[in-house]
N, C-alpha and C positions, 0 to 999 in steps of 0.2 A: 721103639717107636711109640710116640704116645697119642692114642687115639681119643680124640671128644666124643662124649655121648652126650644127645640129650635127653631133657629132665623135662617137666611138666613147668611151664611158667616164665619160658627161654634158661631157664636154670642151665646147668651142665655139670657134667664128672666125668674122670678120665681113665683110662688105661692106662699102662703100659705092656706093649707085646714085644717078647723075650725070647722070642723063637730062636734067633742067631746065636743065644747065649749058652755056654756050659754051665747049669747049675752045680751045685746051689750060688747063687747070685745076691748078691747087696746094692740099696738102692742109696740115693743119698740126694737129699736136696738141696740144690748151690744158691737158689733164688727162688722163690715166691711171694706174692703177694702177703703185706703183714696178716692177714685174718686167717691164712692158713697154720693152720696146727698140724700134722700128718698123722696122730695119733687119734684126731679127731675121724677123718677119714677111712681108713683103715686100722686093724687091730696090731699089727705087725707090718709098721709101713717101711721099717729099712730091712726088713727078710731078716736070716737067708732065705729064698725064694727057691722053689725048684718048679712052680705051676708055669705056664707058656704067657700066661697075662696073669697082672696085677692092677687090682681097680680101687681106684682112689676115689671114696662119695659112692652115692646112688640116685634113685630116684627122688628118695624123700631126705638125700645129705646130701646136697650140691655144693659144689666146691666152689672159691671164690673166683673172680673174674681177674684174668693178669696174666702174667708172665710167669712160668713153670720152665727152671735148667735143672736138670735130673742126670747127674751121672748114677751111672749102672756097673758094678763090677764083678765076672764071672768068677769061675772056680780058677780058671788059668790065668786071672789077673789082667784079663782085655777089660777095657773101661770104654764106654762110649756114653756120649755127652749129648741128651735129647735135648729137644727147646721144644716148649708150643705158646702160645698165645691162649688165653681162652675168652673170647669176649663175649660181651652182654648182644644178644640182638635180638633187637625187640620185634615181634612178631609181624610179618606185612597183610591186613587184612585184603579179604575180597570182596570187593563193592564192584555192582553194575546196575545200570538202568537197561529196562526195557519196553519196547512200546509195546500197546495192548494189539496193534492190527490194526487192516483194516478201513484205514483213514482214522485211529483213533485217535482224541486228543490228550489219551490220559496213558499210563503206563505204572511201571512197576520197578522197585526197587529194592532188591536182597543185599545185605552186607552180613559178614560174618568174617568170623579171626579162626585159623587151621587148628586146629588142636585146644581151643577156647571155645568160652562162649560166651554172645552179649548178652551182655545183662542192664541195661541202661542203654539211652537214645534218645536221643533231641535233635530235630530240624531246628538248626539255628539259623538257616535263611532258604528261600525256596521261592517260586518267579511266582508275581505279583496276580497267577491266577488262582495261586493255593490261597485256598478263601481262611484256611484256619489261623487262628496267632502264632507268634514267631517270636519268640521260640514255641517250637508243639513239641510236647513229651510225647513220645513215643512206642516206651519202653512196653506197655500192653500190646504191641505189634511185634514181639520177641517169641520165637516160637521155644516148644517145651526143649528144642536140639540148641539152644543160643545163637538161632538163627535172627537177622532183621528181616520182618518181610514187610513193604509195605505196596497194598495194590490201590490201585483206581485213582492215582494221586495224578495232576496235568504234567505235560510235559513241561522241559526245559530244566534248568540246573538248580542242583541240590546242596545244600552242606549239613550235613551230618555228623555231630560227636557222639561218641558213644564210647562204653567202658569193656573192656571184659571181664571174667571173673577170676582173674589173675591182676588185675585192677591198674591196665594199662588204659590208658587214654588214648582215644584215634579222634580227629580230624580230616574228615573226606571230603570231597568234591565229588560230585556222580551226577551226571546227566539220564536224563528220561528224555531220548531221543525223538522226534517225528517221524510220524510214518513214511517208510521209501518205500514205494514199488520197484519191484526185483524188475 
């Protein structure tokens, strides 16, 4: 079976677990993306193998993005023929607006990428009571965790881009709600 792991940056590297197999076992690769080399990967990527997993890449050697057929052949001569896909996905940031209370007419807005951090930030448009220019950098509103925090800003809708430092590009939409009473 071949298992995805991830990597820092949506990167990825993969297993294969070998539990069902009789070692020593040989692996062999039928298909993969041109950029992959398997030697590049691993030190001994066709075996013989006798460990229960074999890992292809790491943290800091991510493997390319594509389609992976892997036959596997045990000591008894069973061959079984894995597939995976491994694709790029680009990371989904968390943005939210919220109001200060209260009957307040100003509120607060955090974005942040999971396992990233921003590092760059511009209101590219914001409702016509934000007194500042537009575009307003922002990026001094970046906490030292690559948090976006920005308080006391008016309510109503926001667009923000911002980068992380994995040097993806986001484009949000995020409202700074009006005060409900509960």
């Amino acid at each position: 079976e071949v298992q995805e792991i991830e990597a820092p940056c949506a990167e990825k590297f993969f297993s294969l677990s070998l539990k069902r197999y009789m070692g020593p076992y040989t692996v062999e690769f039928l298909n993969y993306p041109a950029e992959f080399n398997p030697e590049d990967y691993n030190t001994t990527p066709y075996g013989p193998f006798e460990a229960d997993s074999i890992q292809y890449g790491n943290v800091d050697n991510s493997v390319p993005f594509g389609e992976y057929v892997i036959k596997v052949t045990d000591a008894c001569g069973r061959e079984k023929i894995e597939s995976a896909t491994i694709e790029f996905e680009k990371p989904t940031p968390l943005v939210y607006g919220r109001n200060n209370g209260c009957f307040s007419e100003y509120g607060r807005i955090r974005a942040e990428v999971p396992e990233s951090m921003v590092v760059n930030a511009t209101i590219i448009d914001a409702p016509s009571t934000y007194t500042l220019s537009i575009p307003q950098n922002v990026t001094a509103n970046i906490s030292s965790s690559g948090i976006l925090l920005l308080y006391d800003i008016p309510i109503g809708d926001y667009t923000i881009e911002f980068t992380d430092d994995c040097g993806f590009n986001y484009v949000v939409n995020v409202e700074v709600p009006p005060f409900v009473e509960q």
